[in-house]
DRENBA-65820 format. One record per residue (C-alpha): residue in one letter; x, y, z. Coordinates in steps of 0.2 Angstrom, whole numbers, padded with zeros to 4 digits, always signed. Layout:
N
AXYZ/...
% end
This chain:
720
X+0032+0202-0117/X+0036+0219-0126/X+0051+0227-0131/X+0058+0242-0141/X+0075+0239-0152/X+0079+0256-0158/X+0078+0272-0149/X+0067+0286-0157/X+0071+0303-0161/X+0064+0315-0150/X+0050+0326-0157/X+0045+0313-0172/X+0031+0307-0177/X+0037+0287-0174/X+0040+0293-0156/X+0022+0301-0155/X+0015+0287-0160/X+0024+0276-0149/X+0019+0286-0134/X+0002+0284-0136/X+0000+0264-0141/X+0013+0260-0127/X+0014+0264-0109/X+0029+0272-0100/X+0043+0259-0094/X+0040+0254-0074/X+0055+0248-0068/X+0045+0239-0054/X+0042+0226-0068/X+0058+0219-0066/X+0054+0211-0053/X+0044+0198-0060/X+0050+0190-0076/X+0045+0179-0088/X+0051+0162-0086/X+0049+0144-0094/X+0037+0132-0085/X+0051+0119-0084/X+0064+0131-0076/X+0053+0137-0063/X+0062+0135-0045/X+0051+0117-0041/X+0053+0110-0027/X+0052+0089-0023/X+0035+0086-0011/X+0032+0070-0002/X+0015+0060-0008/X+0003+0058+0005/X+0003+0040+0012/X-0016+0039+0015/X-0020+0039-0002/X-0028+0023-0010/X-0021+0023-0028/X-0009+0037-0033/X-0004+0027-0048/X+0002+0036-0063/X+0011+0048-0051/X+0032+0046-0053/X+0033+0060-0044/X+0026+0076-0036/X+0032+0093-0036/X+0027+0111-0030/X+0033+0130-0031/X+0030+0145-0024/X+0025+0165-0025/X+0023+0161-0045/X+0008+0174-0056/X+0000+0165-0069/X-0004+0174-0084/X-0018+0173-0098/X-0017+0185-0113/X-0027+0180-0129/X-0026+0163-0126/X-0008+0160-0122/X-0003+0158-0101/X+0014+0163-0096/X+0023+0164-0078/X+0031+0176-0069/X+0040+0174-0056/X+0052+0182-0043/X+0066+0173-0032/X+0069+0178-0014/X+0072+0199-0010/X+0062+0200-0028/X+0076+0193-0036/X+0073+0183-0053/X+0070+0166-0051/X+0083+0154-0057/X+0081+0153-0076/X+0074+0169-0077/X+0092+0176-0083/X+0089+0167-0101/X+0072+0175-0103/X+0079+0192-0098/X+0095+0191-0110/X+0086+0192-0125/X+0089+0209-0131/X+0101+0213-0118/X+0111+0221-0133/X+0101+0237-0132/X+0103+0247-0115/X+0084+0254-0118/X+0075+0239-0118/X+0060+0239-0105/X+0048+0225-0100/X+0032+0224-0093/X+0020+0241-0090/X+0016+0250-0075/X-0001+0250-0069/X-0006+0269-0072/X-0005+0269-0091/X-0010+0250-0095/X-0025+0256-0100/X-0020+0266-0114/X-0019+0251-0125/X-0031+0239-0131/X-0022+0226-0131/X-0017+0228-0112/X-0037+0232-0108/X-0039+0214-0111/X-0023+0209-0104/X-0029+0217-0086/X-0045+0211-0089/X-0038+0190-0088/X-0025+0194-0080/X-0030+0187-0061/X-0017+0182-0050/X-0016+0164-0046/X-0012+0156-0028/X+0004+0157-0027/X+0004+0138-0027/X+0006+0127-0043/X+0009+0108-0042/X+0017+0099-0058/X+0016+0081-0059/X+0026+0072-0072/X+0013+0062-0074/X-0007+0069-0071/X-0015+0053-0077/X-0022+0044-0065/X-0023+0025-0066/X-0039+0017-0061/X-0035-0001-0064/X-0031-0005-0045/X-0047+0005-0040/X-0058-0008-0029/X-0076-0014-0030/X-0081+0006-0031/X-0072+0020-0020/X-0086+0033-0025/X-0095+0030-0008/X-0078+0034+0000/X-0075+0048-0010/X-0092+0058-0005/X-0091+0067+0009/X-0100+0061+0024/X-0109+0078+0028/X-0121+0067+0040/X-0116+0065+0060/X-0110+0049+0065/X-0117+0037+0078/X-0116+0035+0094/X-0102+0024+0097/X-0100+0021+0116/X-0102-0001+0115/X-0085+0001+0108/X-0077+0010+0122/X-0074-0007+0133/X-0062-0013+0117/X-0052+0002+0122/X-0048+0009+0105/X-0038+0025+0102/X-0050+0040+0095/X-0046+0041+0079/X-0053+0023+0074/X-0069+0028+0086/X-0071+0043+0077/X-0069+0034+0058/X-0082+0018+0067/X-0095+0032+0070/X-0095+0038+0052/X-0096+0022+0045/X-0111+0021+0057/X-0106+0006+0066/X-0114+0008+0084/X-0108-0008+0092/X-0096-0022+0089/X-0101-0040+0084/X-0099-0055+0093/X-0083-0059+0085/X-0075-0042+0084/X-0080-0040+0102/X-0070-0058+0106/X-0056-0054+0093/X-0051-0038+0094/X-0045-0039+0111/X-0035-0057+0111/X-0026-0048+0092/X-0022-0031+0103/X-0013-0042+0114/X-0004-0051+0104/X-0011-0067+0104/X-0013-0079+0087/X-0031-0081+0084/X-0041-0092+0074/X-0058-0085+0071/X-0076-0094+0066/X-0089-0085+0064/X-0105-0085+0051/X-0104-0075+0035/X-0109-0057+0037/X-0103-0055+0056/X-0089-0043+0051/X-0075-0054+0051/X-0065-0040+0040/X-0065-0027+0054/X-0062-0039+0069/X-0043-0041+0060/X-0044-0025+0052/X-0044-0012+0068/X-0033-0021+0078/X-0020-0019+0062/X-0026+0000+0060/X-0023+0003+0078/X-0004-0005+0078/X+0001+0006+0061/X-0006+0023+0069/X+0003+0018+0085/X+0019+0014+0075/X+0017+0031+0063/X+0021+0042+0082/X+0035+0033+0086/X+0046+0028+0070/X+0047+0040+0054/X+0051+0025+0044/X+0035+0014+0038/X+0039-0004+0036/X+0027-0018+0029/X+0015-0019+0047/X+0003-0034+0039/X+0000-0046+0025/X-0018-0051+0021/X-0020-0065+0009/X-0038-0071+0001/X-0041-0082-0010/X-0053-0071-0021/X-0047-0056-0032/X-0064-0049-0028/X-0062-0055-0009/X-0042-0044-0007/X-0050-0029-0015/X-0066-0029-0004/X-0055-0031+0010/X-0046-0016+0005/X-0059-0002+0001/X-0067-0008+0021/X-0051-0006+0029/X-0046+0010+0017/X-0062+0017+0024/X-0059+0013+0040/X-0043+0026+0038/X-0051+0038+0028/X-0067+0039+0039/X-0056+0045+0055/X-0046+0054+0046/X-0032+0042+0052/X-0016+0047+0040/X+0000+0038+0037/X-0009+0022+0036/X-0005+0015+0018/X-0016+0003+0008/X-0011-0009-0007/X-0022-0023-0016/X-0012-0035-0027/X-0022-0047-0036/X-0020-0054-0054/X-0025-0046-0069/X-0017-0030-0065/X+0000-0022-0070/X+0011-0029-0059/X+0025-0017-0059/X+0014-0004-0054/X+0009-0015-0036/X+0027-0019-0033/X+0027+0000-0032/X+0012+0003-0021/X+0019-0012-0010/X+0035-0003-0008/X+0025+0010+0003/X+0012+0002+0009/X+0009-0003+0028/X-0005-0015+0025/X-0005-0026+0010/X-0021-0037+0003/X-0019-0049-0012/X-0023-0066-0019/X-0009-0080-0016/X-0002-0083-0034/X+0001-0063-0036/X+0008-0061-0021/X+0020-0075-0023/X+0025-0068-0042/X+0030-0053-0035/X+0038-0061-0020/X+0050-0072-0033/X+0053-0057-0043/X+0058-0045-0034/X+0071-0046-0019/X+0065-0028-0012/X+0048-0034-0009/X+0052-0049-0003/X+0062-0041+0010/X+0049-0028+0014/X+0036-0040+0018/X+0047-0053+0028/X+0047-0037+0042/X+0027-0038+0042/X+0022-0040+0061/X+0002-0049+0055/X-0001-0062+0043/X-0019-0064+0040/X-0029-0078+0032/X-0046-0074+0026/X-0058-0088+0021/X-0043-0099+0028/X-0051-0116+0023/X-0053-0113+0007/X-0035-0107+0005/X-0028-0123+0014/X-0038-0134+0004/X-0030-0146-0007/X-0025-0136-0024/X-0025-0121-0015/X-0014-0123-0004/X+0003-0122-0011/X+0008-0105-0016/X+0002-0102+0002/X+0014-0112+0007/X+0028-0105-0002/X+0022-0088+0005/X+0023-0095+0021/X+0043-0103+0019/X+0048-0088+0009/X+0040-0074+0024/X+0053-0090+0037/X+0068-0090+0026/X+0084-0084+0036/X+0091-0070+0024/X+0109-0078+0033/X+0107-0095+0032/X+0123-0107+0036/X+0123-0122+0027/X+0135-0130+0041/X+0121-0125+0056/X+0111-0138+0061/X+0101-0128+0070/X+0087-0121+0062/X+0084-0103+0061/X+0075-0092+0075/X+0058-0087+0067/X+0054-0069+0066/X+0040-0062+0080/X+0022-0063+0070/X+0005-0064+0074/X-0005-0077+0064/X-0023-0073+0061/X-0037-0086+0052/X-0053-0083+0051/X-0066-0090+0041/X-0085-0096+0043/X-0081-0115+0040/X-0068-0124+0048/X-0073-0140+0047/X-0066-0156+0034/X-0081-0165+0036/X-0089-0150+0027/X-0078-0151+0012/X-0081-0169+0007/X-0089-0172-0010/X-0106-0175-0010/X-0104-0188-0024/X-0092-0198-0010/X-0115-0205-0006/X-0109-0200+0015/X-0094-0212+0013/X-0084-0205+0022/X-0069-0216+0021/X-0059-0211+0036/X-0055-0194+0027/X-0066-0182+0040/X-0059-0176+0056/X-0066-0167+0069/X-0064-0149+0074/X-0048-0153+0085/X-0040-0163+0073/X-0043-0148+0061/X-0034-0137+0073/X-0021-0147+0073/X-0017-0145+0055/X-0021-0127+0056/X-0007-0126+0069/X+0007-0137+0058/X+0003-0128+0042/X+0005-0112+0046/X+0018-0110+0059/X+0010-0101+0075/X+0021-0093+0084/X+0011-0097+0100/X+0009-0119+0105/X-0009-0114+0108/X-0020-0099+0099/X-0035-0094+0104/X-0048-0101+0096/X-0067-0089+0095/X-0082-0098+0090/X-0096-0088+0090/X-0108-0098+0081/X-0103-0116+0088/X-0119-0123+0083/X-0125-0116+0067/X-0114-0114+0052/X-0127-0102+0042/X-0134-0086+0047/X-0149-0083+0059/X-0160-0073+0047/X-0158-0087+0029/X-0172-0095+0025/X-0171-0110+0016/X-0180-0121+0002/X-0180-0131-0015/X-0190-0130-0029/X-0191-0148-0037/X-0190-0147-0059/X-0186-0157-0072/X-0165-0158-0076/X-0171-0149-0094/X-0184-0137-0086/X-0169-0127-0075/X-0171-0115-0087/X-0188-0114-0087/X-0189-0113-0068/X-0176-0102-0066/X-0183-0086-0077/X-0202-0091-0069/X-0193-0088-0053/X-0184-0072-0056/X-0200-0066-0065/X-0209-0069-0049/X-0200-0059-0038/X-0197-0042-0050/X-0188-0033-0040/X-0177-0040-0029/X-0156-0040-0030/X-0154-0059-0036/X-0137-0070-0034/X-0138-0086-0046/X-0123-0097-0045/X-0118-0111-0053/X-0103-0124-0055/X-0096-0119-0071/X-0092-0104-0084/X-0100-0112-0098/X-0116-0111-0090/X-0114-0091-0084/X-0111-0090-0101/X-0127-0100-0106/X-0138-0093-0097/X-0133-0074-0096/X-0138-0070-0115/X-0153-0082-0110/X-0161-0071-0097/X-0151-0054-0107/X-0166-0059-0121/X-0180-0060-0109/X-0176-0043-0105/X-0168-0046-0088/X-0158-0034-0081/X-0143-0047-0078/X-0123-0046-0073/X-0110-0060-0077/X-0097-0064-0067/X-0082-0080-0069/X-0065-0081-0067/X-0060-0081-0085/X-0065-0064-0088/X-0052-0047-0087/X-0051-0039-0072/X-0060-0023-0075/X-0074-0033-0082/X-0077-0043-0064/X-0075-0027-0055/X-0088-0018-0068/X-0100-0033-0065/X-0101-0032-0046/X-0103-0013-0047/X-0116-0015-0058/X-0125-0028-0048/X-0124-0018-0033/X-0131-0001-0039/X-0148-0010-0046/X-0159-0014-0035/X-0168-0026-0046/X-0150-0032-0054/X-0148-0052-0056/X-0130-0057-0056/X-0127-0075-0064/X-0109-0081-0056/X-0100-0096-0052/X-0091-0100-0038/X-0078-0085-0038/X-0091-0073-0028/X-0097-0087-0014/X-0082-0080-0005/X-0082-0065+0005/X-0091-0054-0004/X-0100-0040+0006/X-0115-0034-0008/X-0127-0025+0002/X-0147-0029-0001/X-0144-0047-0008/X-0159-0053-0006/X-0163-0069-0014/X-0150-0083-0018/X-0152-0098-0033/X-0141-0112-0032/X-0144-0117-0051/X-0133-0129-0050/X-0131-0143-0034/X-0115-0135-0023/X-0102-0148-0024/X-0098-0146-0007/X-0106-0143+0013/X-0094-0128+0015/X-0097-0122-0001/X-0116-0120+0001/X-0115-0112+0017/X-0104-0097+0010/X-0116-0097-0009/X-0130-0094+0007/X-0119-0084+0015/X-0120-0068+0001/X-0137-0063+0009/X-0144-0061+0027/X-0128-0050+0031/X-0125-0040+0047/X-0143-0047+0056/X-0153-0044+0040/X-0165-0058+0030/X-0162-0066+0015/X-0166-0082+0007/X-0157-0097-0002/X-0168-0107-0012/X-0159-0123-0023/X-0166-0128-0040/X-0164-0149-0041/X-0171-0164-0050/X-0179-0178-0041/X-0165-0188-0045/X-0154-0174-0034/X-0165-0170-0018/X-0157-0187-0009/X-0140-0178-0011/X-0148-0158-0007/X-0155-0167+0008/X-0139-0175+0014/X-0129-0158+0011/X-0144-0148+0022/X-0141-0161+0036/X-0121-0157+0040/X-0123-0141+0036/X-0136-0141+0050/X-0128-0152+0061/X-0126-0147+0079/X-0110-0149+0090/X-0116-0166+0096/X-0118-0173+0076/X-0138-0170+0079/X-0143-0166+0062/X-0158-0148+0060/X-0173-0148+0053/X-0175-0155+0033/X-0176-0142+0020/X-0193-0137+0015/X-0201-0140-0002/X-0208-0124-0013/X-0221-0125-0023/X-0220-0115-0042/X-0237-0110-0049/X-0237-0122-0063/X-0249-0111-0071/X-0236-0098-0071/X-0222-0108-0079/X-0235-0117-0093/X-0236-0099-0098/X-0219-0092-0099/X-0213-0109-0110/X-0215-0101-0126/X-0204-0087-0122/X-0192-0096-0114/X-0189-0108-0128/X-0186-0093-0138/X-0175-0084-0128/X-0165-0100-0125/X-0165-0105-0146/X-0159-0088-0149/X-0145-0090-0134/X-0137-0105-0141/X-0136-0101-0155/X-0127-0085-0150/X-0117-0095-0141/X-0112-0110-0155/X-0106-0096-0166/X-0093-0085-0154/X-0087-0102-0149/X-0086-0107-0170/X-0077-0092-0173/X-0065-0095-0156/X-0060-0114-0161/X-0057-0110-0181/X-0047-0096-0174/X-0036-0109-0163/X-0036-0123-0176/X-0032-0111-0192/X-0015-0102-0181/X-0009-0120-0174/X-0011-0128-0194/X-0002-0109-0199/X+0012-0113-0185/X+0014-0131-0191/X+0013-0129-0211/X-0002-0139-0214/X-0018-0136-0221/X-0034-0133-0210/X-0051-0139-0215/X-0064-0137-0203/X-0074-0150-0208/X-0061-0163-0208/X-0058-0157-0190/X-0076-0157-0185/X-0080-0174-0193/X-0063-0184-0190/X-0066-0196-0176/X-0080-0204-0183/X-0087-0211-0167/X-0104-0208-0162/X-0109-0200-0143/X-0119-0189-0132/X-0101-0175-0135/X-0105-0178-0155/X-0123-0175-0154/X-0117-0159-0145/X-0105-0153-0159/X-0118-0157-0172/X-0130-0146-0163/X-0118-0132-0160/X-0114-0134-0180/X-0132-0133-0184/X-0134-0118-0172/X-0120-0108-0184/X-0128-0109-0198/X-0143-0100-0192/X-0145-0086-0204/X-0147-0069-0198/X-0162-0067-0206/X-0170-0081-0195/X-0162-0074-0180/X-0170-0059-0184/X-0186-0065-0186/X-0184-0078-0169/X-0180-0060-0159/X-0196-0049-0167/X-0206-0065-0161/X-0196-0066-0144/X-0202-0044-0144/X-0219-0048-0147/X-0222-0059-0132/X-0213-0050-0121/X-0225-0034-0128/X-0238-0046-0121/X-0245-0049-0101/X-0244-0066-0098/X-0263-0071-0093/X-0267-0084-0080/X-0284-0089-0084/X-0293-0070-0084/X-0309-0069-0096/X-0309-0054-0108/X-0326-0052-0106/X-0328-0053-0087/X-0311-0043-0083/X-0318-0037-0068/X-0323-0055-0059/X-0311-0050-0045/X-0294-0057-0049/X-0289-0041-0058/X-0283-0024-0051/X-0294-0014-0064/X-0288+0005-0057/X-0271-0001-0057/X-0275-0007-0076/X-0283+0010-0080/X-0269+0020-0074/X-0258+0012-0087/X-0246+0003-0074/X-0237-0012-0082/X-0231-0030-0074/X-0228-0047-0082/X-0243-0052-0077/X-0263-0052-0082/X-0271-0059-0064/X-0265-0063-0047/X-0249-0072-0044/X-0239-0077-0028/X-0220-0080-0026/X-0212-0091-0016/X-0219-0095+0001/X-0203-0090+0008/X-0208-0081+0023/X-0218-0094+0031/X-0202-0106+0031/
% end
């Protein structure tokens, strides 16, 4: 903004000269005045409730009929209140020089031109819409972002299918609408049995096999009872807690039935995912707003005890949903539950002198899971005693029904799968190895099937962290996942996994729950599932939603009695007739002769990768507590103290040796490691007679590259 101080006389030069650099004063320009970002006339604007994760946002804010303008490289903001008066906080702006009577602001169109400074200025200057936002805070937060939201965010430009099977569930046509673009054509079993008893208002405990679409069969009934409550109350209270045991589990759970909102375009409906590792101050916020909330129990019951608002909020939730209920109500598991539970009961006016107890609140309870069973829990090490501890599935019910407080005497109970606990399309085998060849048999394994998406779990996090460096140097595209690592880090390694094709995640027990990672096609069990129940849910990671997979388990002949044991109750019909036995697989022993060099490499290199993070982790420990209690640390005092001699001191004194591996060994351990992996591994081909019939010579020719120098065959896995 320009303006003269002093007033020319007329006829001089000065005033000549100011004619021509500066353009006659327009008193139109009044109108609009500069004014200050901050004291523009904003105006308070309610955050959509349908959106996923506005974290970061304290607040949102819009004005109107504002001109934004650019002049060598500064932006400014006129504006103009109602009848073209200024907008409030215009009046400080237009003070200055209010002294002198002849000051003028702004130019009028027909003589702009005549400067060159103003030539620019029209030239930027392009009215804006006459619509800013301001936030007060942009940054958008993406820690409590799910598994990946970037397949919701795309817009479906596709049409949706045809979704006329669902019409008999008589659902409202917003959640048909959002089913078509998420391209479900017809319900399965158990949605089509639950969806109707939930919409009715029965309690309902639901069994199905992994991969049925147990999510939705809870999840539209829910979606269905908030849209129907968002046209007839403006206020939104909690409508439904869903609890899982898994942080990976809560948050799958909320991008399926986020996209069941966003897909129909079903607004009002808010969504919040509280799990560990996250800020928690920023869930109790989204909780405060939220309809539907997701998490994991000992999250949910910190916030519960900490703040009195949420607790409140959630005590009016209409739904309380279970997911993967028996692993929740198992022992160890089962207490924070619990004190969810007594905390959702608790009277907020409670009489000390009534003896009566208080009237519950109206709620629908909701469990589903694939395994129900006890007898499927019982230790495998228990050698089939089963000591009076197994009960049967009406026993089971029973302590379903005392646990968790139905509201009805009797809940319906929907089995669609009472004979089989796994999936139709898993086929299932076991390759026999030595206890120290694992490794071995597990790389020859994943070598042999290139590119498949390949699940290997196992029981501990010492041995994901073993073996994913192990496999990571024999240039295998691999993913870890445990419960010790951050959050972000076990939400990066499941998108990874999923966007490969040939991606191998190494896990333990943490992903067997839940997870919906589409194209798994090949399971390991590395290690011998400690449970019935839990092998039917590591299996359960493929064959989803009517596809194939298989599950193969890696054992020593020491273990097949017990694998064979834990294939016959996890088979066992109804009646307690136990399925067929588990079929053996054979491994081309020529195959794994081969990749033994490399592997022992890999591996050497591995450990002792592994033997010096550990090092530097326990010195770290050990030098702080001597610092806290004013002694002096020695390491080797430390390592050598006890004095007795065992299979855990042989471990330390390897681990010791393995740190102080020099880095100029290591170096030359991984150019050797490179040059056998530069190499095909050759199973038996001449180099003179190359063409005798086992080699695809074009294919050679063309330059195309494989892991191997003849014919090789997987695993006979489709013939089981």
């Amino acid at each position: 903004m320009v303006k003269a101080n002093k007033r020319k006389a007329p006829g001089s030069a000065s005033e000549s000269n100011t004619k021509d650099a500066l353009p006659r004063f327009d008193p139109k320009a009044r109108k609009r005045q500069r004014v200050a970002l901050d004291e523009l006339g904003w105006q308070s604007v309610e955050i959509p409730d349908n959106l996923d994760d506005y974290e970061g946002f304290f607040g949102l804010e819009e004005v109107d009929d504002v001109e934004v303008i650019k002049a060598s490289g500064l932006i400014s903001f006129h504006a103009k209140g109602k009848d073209g008066a200024p907008q409030p906080g215009a009046e400080d702006v237009a003070k200055e020089g209010a002294e002198d009577e002849d000051e003028w602001e702004g130019f009028s169109e027909s003589e702009a031109e005549e400067s060159s400074q103003e030539e620019e200025l029209e030239e930027e200057k392009k009215p804006k819409p006459a619509r800013v936002l301001k936030s007060n805070k942009v940054a958008k937060d993406k820690e409590l972002g799910a598994l990946s939201f970037e397949a919701l965010e795309d817009e479906d430009t596709e049409e949706g299918v045809d979704v006329t099977e669902w019409h008999s569930l008589n659902l409202s046509s917003g959640i048909l609408s959002s089913l078509s673009n998420l391209k479900f054509s017809k319900p399965t079993p158990i949605q089509k049995a639950s969806i109707t008893e939930i919409v009715e208002g029965h309690d309902v405990i639901g069994k199905a096999s992994t991969g049925s679409g147990k999510t939705l069969a809870y999840g539209i009934p829910i979606v269905e009872k908030a849209l129907q409550m968002s046209q007839t109350r403006k206020e939104k209270p909690a409508l439904a807690l869903i609890i899982a045991p898994t942080r990976e589990l809560a948050h799958q759970i909320g991008v399926h039935v986020t996209a069941l909102c966003t897909k129909g375009n079903l607004d009002g409906v808010g969504v919040a995912t509280i799990t560990g590792g996250l800020s928690m101050q920023k869930q109790e916020r989204l909780l405060s707003t939220s309809q539907i909330i997701i998490g994991t129990p000992g999250r949910l019951w910190e916030v519960m005890s900490t703040s009195k608002d949420a607790l409140h909020r959630l005590k009016e939730i209409k739904f309380l949903v279970l997911d993967e209920a028996d692993r929740l109500l198992s022992q160890g598991h089962f207490q924070e539950v619990e004190e969810i539970i007594n905390a959702l009961d608790k009277s907020d006016n409670t009489d000390e002198n009534d003896d009566e107890p208080p009237a519950l609140r109206p709620r629908q309870t909701l469990v589903f899971s694939a395994t129900f069973h006890k007898g499927l829990q019982q230790k495998l090490g228990a050698k089939n005693r089963t000591n009076g501890d197994l009960m049967d599935q009406k026993e089971s019910m029973s302590y379903l029904i005392k646990k968790l407080r139905f509201r009805q005497e009797k809940p319906k109970f929907i089995d669609v799968n009472p004979i089989s606990q796994m999936a139709t399309g898993i086929k299932e085998g076991l390759v026999e190895c030595g206890a120290m060849e694992k490794d071995l048999y597990l790389y020859a394994m994943l070598l042999l099937h290139p590119r498949t998406r390949t699940l290997v779990f196992t029981n501990s996090i010492s041995a994901v962290r073993r073996l994913t460096p192990y496999l990571q140097n024999l240039g295998l595209p691999v993913a870890a996942l445990h419960s010790s690592m951050a959050q972000k880090a076990r939400l990066r390694a499941v998108e990874r996994f999923t966007k490969a094709d040939n991606s191998i995640l190494i896990s333990t027990d943490v992903a067997a729950r839940g997870l919906d990672i589409p194209g798994v096609q090949l399971i390991i069990h590395y290690h011998l599932p400690r449970a019935a129940d839990m092998y039917v849910h590591r299996s359960g990671r493929t064959a989803r939603a009517e596809r194939k997979g298989a599950s193969v388990i890696l054992c020593a002949p020491e273990e097949v009695a017990g694998v064979r044991r834990l294939i016959a109750r996890v088979h066992a019909t109804s009646g307690g007739t136990h399925g067929k036995a588990i079929a053996t697989l054979d491994v081309d022993r020529r195959v794994v002769a081969r990749l033994k060099p490399r592997a022992t490499l890999a591996k050497q290199i591995a450990d002792v990768g592994v033997a010096k993070v550990k090092g530097r982790s326990d010195d770290k420990f050990f030098r702080e507590a001597a610092e806290e209690l004013g002694v002096e640390y020695d390491s080797e005092a430390m390592e050598n103290g006890s004095g007795r001699q065992g299979r855990g001191n042989m471990r330390k004194k390897k681990e010791r040796e393995n740190r102080e591996v020099s880095k100029d060994q290591m170096a030359a351990w991984r150019a050797e490691l490179n040059g056998l992996l530069g190499q095909r591994v050759n199973l038996g081909i001449s180099e003179r007679y190359i063409a005798q019939g086992v080699v695809d010579v074009e294919a050679l020719l063309k330059g195309e590259k494989g892991d191997f120098l003849g014919s090789v065959k997987g695993l006979d896995l489709e013939n089981l």
